[in-house]
C-alpha positions as CSV (number, residue, x, y, z in Angstrom):
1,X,0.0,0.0,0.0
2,X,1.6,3.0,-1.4
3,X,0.9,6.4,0.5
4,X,3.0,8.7,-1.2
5,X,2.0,11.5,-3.4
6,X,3.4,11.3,-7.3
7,X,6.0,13.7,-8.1
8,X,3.4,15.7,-10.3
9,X,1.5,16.2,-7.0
10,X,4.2,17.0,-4.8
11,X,4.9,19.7,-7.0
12,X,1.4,21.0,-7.3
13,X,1.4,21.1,-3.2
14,X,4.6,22.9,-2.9
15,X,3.6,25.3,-5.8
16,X,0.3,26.2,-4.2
17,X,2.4,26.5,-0.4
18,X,4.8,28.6,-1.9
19,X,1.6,30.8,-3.7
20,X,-0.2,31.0,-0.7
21,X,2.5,31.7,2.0
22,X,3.7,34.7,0.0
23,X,0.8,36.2,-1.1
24,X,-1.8,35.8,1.6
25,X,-0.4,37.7,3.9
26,X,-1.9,38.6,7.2
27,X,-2.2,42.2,6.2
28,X,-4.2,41.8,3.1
29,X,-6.3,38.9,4.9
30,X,-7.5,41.3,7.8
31,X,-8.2,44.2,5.1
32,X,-10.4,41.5,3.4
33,X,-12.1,40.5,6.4
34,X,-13.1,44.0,7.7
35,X,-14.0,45.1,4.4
36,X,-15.9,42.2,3.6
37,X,-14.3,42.5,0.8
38,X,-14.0,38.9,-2.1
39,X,-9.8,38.8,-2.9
40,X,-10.4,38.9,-7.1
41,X,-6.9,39.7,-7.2
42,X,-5.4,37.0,-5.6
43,X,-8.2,34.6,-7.5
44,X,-7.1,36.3,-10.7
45,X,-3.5,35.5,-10.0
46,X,-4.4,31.4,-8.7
47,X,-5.9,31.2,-12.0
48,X,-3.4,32.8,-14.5
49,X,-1.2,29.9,-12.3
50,X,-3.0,27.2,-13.2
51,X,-4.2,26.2,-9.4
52,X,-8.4,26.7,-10.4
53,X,-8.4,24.5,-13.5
54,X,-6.6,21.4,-12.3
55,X,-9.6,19.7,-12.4
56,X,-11.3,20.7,-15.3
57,X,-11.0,19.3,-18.8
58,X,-8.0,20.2,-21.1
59,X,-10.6,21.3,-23.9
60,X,-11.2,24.8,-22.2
61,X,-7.7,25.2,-20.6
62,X,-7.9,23.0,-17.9
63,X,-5.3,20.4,-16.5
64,X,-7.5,17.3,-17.0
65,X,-6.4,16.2,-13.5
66,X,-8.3,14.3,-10.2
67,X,-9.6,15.4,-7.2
68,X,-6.5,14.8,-5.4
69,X,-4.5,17.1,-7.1
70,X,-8.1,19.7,-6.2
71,X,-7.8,19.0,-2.3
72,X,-3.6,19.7,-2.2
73,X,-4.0,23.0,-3.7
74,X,-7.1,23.6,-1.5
75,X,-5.6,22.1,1.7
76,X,-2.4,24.6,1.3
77,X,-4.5,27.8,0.6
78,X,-6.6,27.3,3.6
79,X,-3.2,26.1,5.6
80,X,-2.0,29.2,5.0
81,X,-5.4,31.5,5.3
82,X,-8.6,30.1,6.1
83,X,-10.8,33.3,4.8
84,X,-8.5,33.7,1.6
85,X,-8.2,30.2,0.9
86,X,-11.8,28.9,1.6
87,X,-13.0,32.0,-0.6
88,X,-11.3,31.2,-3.3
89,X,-12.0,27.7,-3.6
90,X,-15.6,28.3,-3.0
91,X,-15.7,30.9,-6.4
92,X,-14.7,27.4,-8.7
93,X,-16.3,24.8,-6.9
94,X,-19.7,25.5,-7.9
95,X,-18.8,25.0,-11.4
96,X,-18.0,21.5,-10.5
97,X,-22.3,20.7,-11.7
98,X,-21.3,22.5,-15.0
99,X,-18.3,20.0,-15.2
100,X,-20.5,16.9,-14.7
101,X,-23.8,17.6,-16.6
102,X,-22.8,20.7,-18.9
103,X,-22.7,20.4,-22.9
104,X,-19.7,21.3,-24.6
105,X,-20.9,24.6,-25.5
106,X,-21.7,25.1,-21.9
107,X,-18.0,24.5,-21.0
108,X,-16.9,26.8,-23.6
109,X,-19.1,29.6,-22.2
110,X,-18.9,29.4,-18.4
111,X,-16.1,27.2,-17.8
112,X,-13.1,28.5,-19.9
113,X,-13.7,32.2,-18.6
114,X,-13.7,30.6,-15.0
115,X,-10.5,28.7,-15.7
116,X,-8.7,32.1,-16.7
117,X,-10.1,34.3,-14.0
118,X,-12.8,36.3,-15.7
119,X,-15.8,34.3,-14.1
120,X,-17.0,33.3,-10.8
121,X,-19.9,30.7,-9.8
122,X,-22.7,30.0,-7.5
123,X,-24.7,27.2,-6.8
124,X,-28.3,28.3,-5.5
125,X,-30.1,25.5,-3.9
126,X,-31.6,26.2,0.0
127,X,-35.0,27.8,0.1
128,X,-36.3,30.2,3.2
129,X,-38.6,27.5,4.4
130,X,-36.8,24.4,2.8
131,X,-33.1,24.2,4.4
132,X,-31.5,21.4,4.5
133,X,-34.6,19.2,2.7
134,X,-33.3,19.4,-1.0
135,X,-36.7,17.3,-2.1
136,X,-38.8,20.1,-1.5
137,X,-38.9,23.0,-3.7
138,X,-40.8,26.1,-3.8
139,X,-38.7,27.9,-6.5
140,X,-40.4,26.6,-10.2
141,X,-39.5,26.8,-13.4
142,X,-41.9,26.2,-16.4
143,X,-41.0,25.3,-20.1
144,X,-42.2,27.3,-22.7
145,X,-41.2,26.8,-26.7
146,X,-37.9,28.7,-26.5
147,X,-37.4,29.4,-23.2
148,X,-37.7,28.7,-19.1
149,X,-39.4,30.9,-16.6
150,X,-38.2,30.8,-13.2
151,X,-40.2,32.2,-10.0
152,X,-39.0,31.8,-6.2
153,X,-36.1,32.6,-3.3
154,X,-33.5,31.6,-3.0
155,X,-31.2,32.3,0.4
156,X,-27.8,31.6,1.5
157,X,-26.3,31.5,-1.6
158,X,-21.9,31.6,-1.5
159,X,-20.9,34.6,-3.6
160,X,-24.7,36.4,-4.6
161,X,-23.0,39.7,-4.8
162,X,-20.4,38.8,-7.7
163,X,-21.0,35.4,-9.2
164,X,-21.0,35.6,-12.9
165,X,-23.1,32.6,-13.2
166,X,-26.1,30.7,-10.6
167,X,-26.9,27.1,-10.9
168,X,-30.6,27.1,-9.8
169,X,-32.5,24.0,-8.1
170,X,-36.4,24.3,-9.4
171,X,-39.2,22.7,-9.3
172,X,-40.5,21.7,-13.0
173,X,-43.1,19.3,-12.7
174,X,-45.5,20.3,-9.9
175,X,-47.1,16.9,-9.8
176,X,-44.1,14.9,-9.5
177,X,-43.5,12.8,-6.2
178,X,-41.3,14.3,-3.3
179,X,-37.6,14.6,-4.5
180,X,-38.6,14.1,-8.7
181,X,-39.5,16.7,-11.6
182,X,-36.4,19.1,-10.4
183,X,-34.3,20.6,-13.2
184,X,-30.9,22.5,-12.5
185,X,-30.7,26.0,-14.5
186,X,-28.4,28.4,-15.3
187,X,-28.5,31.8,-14.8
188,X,-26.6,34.9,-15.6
189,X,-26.2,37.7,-14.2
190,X,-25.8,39.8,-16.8
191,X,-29.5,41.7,-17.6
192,X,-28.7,41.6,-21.8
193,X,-28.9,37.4,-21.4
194,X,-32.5,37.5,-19.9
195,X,-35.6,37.2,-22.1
196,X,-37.7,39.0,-19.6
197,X,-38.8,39.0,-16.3
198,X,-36.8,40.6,-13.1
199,X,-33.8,38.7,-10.9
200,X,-32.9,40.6,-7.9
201,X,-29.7,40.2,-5.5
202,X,-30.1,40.9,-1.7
203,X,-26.8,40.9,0.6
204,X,-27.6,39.2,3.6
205,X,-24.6,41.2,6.3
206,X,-23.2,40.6,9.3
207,X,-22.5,36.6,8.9
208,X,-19.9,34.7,11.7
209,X,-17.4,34.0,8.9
210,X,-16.3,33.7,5.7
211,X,-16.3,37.4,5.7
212,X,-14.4,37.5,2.5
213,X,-17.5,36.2,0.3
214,X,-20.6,37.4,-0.1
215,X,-24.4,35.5,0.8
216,X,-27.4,36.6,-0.4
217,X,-31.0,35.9,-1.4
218,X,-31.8,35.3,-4.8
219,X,-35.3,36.6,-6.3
220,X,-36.8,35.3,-9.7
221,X,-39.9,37.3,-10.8
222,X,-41.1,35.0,-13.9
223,X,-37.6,35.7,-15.4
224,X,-37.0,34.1,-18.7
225,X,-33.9,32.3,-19.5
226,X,-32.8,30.5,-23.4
227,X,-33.9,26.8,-23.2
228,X,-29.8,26.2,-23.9
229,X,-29.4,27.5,-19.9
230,X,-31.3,23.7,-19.0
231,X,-28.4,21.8,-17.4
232,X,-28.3,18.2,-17.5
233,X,-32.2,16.6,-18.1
234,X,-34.7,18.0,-17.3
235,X,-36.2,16.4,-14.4
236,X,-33.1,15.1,-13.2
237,X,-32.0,18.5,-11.2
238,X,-31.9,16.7,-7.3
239,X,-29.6,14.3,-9.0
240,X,-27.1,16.3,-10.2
241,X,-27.0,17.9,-6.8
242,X,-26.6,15.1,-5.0
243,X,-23.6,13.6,-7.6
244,X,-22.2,17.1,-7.0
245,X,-22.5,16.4,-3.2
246,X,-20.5,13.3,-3.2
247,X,-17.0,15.0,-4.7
248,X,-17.8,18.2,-3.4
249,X,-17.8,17.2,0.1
250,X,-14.4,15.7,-0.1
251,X,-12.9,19.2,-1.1
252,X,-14.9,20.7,1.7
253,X,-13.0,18.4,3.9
254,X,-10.1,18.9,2.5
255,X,-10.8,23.2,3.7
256,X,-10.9,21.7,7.2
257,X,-7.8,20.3,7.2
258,X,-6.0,23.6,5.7
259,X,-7.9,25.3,8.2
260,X,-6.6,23.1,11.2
261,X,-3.0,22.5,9.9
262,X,-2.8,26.6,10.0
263,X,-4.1,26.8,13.2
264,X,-1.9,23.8,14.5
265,X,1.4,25.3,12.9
266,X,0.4,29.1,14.6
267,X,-0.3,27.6,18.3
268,X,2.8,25.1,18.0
269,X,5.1,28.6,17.4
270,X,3.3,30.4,20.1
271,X,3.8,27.9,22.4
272,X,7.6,27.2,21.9
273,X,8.3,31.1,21.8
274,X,5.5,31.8,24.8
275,X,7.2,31.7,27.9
276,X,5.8,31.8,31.3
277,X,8.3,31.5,34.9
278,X,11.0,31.3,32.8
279,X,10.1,28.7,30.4
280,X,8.4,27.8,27.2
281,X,4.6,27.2,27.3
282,X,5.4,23.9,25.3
283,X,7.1,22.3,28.3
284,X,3.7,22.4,30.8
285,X,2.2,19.5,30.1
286,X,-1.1,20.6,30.1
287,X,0.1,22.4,26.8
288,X,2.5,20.2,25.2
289,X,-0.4,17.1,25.8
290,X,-2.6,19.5,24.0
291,X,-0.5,19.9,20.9
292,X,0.5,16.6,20.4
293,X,-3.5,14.9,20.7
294,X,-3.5,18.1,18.2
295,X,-1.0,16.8,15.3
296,X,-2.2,13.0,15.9
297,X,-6.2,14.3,15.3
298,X,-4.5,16.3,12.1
299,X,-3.1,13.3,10.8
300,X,-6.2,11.3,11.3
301,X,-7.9,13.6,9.0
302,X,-5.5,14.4,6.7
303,X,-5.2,10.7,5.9
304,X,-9.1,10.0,5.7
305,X,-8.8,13.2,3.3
306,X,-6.8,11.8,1.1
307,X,-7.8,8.5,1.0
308,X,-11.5,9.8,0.2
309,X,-9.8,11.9,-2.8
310,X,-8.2,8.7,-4.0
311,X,-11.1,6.9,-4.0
312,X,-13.1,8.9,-6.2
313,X,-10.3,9.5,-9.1
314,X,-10.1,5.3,-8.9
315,X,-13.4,4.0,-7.6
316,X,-17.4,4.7,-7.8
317,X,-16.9,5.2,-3.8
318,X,-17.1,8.7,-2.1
319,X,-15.6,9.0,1.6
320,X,-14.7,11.8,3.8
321,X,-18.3,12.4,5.6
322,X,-18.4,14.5,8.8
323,X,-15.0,13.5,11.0
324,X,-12.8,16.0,9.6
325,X,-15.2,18.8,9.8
326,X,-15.7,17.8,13.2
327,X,-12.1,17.3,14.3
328,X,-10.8,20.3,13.0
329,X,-12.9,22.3,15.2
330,X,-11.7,20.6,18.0
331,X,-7.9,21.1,17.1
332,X,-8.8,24.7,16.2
333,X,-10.6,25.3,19.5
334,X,-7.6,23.6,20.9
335,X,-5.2,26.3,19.5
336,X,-7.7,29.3,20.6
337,X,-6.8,27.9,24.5
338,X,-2.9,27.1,23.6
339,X,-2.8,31.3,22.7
340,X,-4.9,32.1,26.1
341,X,-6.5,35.4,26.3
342,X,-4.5,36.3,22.7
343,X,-6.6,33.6,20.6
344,X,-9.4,35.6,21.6
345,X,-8.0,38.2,19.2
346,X,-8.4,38.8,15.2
347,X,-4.6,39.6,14.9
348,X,-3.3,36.2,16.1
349,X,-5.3,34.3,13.3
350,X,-7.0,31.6,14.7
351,X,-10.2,33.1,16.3
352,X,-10.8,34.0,12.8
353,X,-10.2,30.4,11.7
354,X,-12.5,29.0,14.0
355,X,-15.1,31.4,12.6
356,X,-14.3,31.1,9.1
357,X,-14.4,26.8,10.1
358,X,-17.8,26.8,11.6
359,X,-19.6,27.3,8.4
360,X,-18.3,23.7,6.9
361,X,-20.7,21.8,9.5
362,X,-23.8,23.4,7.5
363,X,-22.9,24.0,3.7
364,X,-22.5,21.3,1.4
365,X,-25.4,19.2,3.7
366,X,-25.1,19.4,7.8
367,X,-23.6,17.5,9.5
368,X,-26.5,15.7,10.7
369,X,-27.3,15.3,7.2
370,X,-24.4,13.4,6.4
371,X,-24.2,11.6,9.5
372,X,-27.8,10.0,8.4
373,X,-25.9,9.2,5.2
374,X,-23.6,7.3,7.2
375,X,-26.5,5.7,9.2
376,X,-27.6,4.2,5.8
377,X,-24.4,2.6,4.6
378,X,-24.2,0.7,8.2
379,X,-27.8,-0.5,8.6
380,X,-26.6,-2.9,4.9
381,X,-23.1,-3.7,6.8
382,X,-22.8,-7.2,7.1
383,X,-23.5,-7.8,11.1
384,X,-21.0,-10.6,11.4
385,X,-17.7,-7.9,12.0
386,X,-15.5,-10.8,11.6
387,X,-16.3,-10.9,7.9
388,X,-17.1,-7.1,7.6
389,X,-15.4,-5.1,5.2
390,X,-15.3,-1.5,7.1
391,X,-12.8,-0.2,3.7
C-alpha cells in the first residue's frame, strides 16, 4: 500500500504552499475581512497559475487532472489562510455541476472564462422555508417553446454579490412525487442574457465567517432564461446535486484540514516562543499534551482526506463524511486555548479560523445530514464484523 504523493502532485502542493505563503499575507487577509471584501486579485493570479483549472477538462484550458491534485491546492491555501483560501476555492467549486452535466458549449461559455479568471460561480439550492430538505422545492421553473421561466427565493447562496453565473434547483413538474420533476438552471447575471422578467440580489450582512464572500437571497420574478441554460435533463436536477455532493464534500473536507494544519502550525510557534516562569509554554504539560493529541487528530484527518480523494479519481466510492469537519474544530478550538486570552483576538489568526471553520458543519449538507448518510451505509453492513469489510 503506497501512500506517497506522485512527483506531479508534490509539486502542485509545494507550488500552491509557496503561492499562498507569499501572497496571503496577514495584512491583506484582515483588510479583506473588515472590508468584507471577495480577494479577485489573488483569484485572478491562482488562475493565471494554473491552481483553479486542475480539475477541469483540457478542452477549455484545464489540467484534465483528479480530485486529489483539487484538495492539495485547497488544503495549502486554507493552511496558510482560512478566509482567503476557503473564498477562493468556494468561487470554482460551484462549477464543479457544470463539469459533470454541462454540454460542450456550456463549458466553452462558463467554464473557460472561469479557468482564466474572468468568471466566478454560485450554486443556489436552499430555500427560506426548505433548508437542508433538498426534495422540497418552492422555486419553479416552467418550459415554454424557446425558453424557461423561473419564480422563487433563493437564500444563502456563496458569492450572490459577484457570481458571474447561478446554478438554480427548481421545481418543474409540480405533480411529480417528493424529491422528482427538479431541473438544475443556469442563470446569468448579466440583464442583456434574460428574455424577460426581473432577478434581484439581496446581501444578507453581518454573517460569523467567511467574511471575505458574499451571501445573499436570490429573487426570480417570472424571469426568462434561453432553453440552452437547461443543465443536464430535465427532471433530473436533485440528481445532479446530490452527484455534485459526493465530490464536493471531499474538497470541503479537504478546507478543514488547511484550516486546522494553519491553526496547529500558529499555536505550536506560540507555544515554543511563549514563555511563562521562565520557560516555554510547550514544556507544561497541560500544553504540550494539548498539541500533540493536536497533530495526531490532524493526521487522522488528513489521511481519511486523502484516501476519500483517491477513492473517487479510482473507484465509484465517495468517503470523507463528517470527522474532519468535526475534528478540526476541535484542534482549532484547541489552538484558541494554547494562545490564552490572545486567541481571543483577530490579529493572532485563529479566532478567525475558528469562525471562518464553523460554516463547513452546515454547507455542502449538515452534518446531521451526512451523519444520516452514514447511518444508511451501516444498517446494509454485514453484522458478522469478523467478515465485515469497514474499507
Amino acid at each position: 500500500m503506497d501512500f506517497s504523493l506522485t512527483r506531479e502532485q508534490g509539486d502542485i502542493k509545494r507550488a500552491a504552499g509557496e503561492f499562498a505563503k507569499g501572497e496571503f499575507t496577514s495584512e491583506r487577509a484582515i483588510e479583506y475581512e473588515l472590508n468584507h471584501e471577495f480577494p479577485k486579485d489573488l483569484y485572478k493570479q491562482a488562475c493565471e497559475l494554473g491552481f483553479i483549472g486542475l480539475n477541469y477538462p483540457k478542452e477549455i484550458g484545464g489540467e484534465g487532472l483528479g480530485v486529489m491534485e483539487n484538495v492539495l491546492v485547497v488544503e495549502e491555501f486554507c493552511k496558510a489562510d482560512s478566509g482567503i483560501g476557503m473564498a477562493i476555492h468556494l468561487a470554482y467549486l460551484p462549477a464543479k455541476i457544470v463539469k459533470f452535466f454541462g454540454t460542450p458549449e456550456q463549458h466553452r461559455k462558463f467554464l473557460k472564462p472561469m479557468i482564466q479568471g474572468d468568471y466566478i460561480s454560485a450554486v443556489s439550492f436552499t430555500e427560506p422555508d426548505h433548508g437542508s430538505d433538498l426534495t422540497a422545492m418552492a422555486t419553479t421553473v416552467e418550459e415554454k417553446e424557446d425558453r424557461f421561466i423561473i419564480n422563487g427565493t433563493k437564500i444563502f447562496t456563496t458569492n450572490a454579490g459577484y457570481a458571474d453565473f447561478f446554478i438554480v434547483l427548481c421545481q418543474n413538474d409540480q405533480e411529480a412525487k417528493r424529491g422528482h420533476g427538479m431541473s438544475t438552471i443556469l442563470v446569468e447575471r448579466d440583464p442583456s442574457t434574460w428574455l424577460g422578467g426581473e432577478f434581484e440580489i439581496n446581501e444578507i450582512p453581518n454573517k460569523m465567517g467567511i467574511r471575505m464572500t458574499s451571501s445573499g437571497e436570490l429573487v426570480f420574478k417570472n424571469l426568462e432564461v434561453p432553453r440552452e441554460n437547461l443543465l443536464g435533463e430535465l427532471g433530473r436536477g436533485l440528481l445532479n446535486i446530490l452527484d455534485f455532493l459526493d465530490e464536493s464534500r471531499i474538497e470541503i473536507a479537504a478546507q478543514s484540514l488547511g484550516n486546522a494544519e494553519g491553526a496547529f502550525l500558529k499555536a505550536l510557534n506560540h507555544a515554543k516562543g511563549r514563555k511563562q516562569f521562565n520557560q516555554p509554554i510547550i514544556d507544561f504539560q497541560g500544553i504540550g499534551h494539548k498539541l500533540a493529541r493536536m497533530w495526531s487528530r490532524i493526521q487522522s484527518i488528513k489521511w481519511l482526506t486523502y484516501q476519500s480523494a483517491w477513492l473517487c479519481d479510482h473507484t465509484p466510492r465517495k468517503m470523507a463524511g463528517t470527522i474532519p469537519l468535526l475534528t478540526a474544530k476541535e484542534v482549532i478550538d484547541d489552538a484558541i486555548t494554547v494562545f490564552g486570552g490572545y486567541g481571543y483576538f483577530l490579529e493572532q489568526e485563529v479566532e478567525r479560523r475558528y469562525r471562518d471553520n464553523r460554516i463547513v458543519e452546515m454547507y455542502e449538507g449538515t452534518v446531521e445530514v451526512q451523519l444520516n448518510n452514514m447511518i444508511r451505509i451501516l444498517k446494509r453492513l454485514n453484522p458478522d464484523f469478523l467478515n465485515a469489510s469497514l474499507l
